[in-house]
C-alpha positions in Angstrom: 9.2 -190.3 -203.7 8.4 -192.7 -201.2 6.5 -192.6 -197.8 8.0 -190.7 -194.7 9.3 -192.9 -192.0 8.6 -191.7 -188.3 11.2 -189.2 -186.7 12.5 -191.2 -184.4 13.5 -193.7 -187.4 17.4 -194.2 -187.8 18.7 -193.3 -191.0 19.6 -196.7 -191.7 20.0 -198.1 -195.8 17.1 -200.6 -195.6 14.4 -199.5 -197.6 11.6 -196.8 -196.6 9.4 -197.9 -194.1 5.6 -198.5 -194.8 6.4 -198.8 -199.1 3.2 -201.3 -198.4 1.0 -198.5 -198.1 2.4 -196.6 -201.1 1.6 -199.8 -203.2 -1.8 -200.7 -201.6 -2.6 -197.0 -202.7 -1.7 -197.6 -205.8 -3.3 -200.8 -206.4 -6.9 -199.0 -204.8 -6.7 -196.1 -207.5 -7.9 -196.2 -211.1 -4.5 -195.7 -213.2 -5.2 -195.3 -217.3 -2.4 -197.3 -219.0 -0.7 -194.1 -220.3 0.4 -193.5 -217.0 4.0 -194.5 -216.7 5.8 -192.0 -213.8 4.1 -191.5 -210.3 4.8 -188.8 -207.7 4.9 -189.0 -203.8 5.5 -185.5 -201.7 5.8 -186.0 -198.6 8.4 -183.3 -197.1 9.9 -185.7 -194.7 11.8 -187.2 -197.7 14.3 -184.5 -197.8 15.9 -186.3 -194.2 16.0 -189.7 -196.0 17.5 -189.4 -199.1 20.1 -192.0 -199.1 17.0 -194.6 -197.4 15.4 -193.6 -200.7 18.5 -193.9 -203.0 18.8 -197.5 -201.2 15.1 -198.7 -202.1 15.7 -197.6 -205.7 19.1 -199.5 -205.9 20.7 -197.7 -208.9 17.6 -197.0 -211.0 16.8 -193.7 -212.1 14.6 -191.4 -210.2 13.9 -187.8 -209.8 13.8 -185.4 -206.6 12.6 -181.8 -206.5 13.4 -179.8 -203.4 11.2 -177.2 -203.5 12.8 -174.2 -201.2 10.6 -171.5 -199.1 11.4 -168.6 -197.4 11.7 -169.5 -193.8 10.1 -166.4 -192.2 6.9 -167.6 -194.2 7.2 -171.6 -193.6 7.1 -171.0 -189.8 4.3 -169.0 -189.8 2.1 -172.2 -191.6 -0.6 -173.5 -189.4 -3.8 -175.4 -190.3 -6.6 -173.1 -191.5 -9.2 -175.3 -189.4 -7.3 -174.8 -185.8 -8.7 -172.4 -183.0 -5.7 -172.3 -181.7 -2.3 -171.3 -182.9 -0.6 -174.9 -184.0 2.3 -174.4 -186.1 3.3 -176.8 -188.9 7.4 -176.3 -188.8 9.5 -175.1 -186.3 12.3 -173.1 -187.2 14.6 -175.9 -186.1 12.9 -178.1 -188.7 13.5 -175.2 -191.3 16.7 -175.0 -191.2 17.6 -178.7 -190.6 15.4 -179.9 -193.6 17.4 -176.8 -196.5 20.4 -177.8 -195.4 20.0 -181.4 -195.8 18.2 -180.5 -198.9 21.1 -178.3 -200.0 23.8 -181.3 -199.5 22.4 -182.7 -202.5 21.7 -180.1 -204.8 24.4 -181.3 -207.2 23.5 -184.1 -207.9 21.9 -184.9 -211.4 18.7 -186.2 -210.2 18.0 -183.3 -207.8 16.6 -179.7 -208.6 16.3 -177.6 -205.9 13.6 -174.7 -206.9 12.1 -172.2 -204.7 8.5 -171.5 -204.3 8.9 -168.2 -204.8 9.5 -168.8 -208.3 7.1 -171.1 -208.9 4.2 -168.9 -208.2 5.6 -165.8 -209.6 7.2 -167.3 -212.0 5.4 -170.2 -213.1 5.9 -170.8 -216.8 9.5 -170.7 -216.4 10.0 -172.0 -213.1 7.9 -175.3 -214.6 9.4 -175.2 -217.8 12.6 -176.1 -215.7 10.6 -179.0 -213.4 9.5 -180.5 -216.7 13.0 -180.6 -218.1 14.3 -182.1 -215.1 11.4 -185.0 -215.2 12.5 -185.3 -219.3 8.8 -184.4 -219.9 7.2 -182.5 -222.8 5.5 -178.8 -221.2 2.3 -178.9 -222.5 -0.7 -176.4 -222.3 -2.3 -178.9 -220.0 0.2 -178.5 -217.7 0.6 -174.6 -218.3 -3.1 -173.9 -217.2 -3.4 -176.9 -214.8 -6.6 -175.4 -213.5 -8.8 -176.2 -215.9 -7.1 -179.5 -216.5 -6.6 -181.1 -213.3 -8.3 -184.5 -213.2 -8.2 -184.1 -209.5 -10.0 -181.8 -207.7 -10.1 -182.1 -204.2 -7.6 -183.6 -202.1 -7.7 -184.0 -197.9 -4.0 -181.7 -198.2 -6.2 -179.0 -200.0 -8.2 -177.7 -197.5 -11.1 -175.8 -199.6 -10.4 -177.8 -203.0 -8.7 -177.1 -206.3 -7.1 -173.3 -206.4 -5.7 -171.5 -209.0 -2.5 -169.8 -208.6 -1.6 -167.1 -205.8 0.5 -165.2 -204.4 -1.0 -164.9 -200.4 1.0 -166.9 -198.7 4.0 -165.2 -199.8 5.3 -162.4 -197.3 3.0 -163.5 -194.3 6.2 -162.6 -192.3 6.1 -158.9 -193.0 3.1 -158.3 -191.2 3.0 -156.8 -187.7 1.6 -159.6 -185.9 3.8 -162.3 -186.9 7.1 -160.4 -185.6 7.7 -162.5 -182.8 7.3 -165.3 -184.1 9.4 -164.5 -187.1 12.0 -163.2 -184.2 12.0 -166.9 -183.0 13.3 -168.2 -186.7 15.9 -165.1 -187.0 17.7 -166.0 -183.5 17.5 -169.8 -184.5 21.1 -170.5 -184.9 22.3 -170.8 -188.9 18.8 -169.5 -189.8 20.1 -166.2 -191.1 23.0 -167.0 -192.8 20.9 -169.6 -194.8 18.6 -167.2 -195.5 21.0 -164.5 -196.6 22.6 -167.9 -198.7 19.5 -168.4 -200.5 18.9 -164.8 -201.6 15.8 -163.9 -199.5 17.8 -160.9 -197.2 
């Protein structure tokens, strides 16, 4: 996908703002000829889908919403803060899945839940690589040991393999009020009873 645009940007049809940056990234990075797809994942892109459909102007391309169980997403912070910064607000939950969910019928879109792709991978990707009309190969399978990238600023502590620990953070005793401040949220529990996770 394309680059996020600020949040105070109107949702107007021009195309996304800052695509220069996206291209100047591209144009710094070493990209073997068999490439022929890229990938851009910026969350923010689930609030400006039609911006995006604009700048691509009838030519095909892909979206994967990728779905999380909101008790958990609220509860993500930075793992290098002293202090307790939280990534999403439970607002921002519950805004971005139901935008999200507006378009899950459309042929371009799959909407998948994380959930699923960490416990269950093989199928969950299977699906992914269908959607992107892409062969499932070993190399994606056990992406580990294949990965031509390693470490990334978004990883934190590098390259990891699969896991399941950030998955039912919200049970534990410490994180009930905060949890508490997602459940009274207005339309957070219905979406999450919607979605399958109460």
């Amino acid at each position: 996908m394309v680059r996020k645009a600020p949040r105070s940007a109107s949702r107007s049809t021009g195309p996304p703002e800052r695509i220069d940056r996206f291209y100047s990234g591209i144009l710094r990075k070493r990209i073997g000829r068999e490439v022929d797809r890229w990938c851009e994942k910026t969350p923010n892109n689930i609030r400006h889908i039609q911006r995006i459909d604009s700048f691509f102007q009838g030519r095909d391309y892909r979206f994967i919403h990728i779905i999380r169980d909101g008790r958990d997403v609220i509860l993500s912070r930075h793992p290098h803060t002293t202090h307790r910064y939280y990534h999403v607000e439970p607002g921002e939950w519950v805004a971005d899945v139901r935008e999200g969910l507006k378009h899950r019928d459309r042929e371009n879109f799959l909407t998948i839940k994380y959930e699923s792709l960490i416990q269950d991978f093989e199928n969950t990707v299977a699906t992914v690589c269908n959607h992107l009309g892409i062969e499932l190969k070993e190399e994606i399978l056990d992406f580990y040991d294949h990965a031509s990238v390693r470490r990334n600023p978004a990883y934190f502590t590098g390259l990891e393999k699969m896991h399941s620990n950030s998955i039912g953070k919200w049970k534990q005793t410490e994180n009930k009020e905060r949890v508490d401040e997602l459940l009274a949220y207005p339309g957070a529990r219905e979406l999450l009873k919607q979605l399958g996770y109460f």
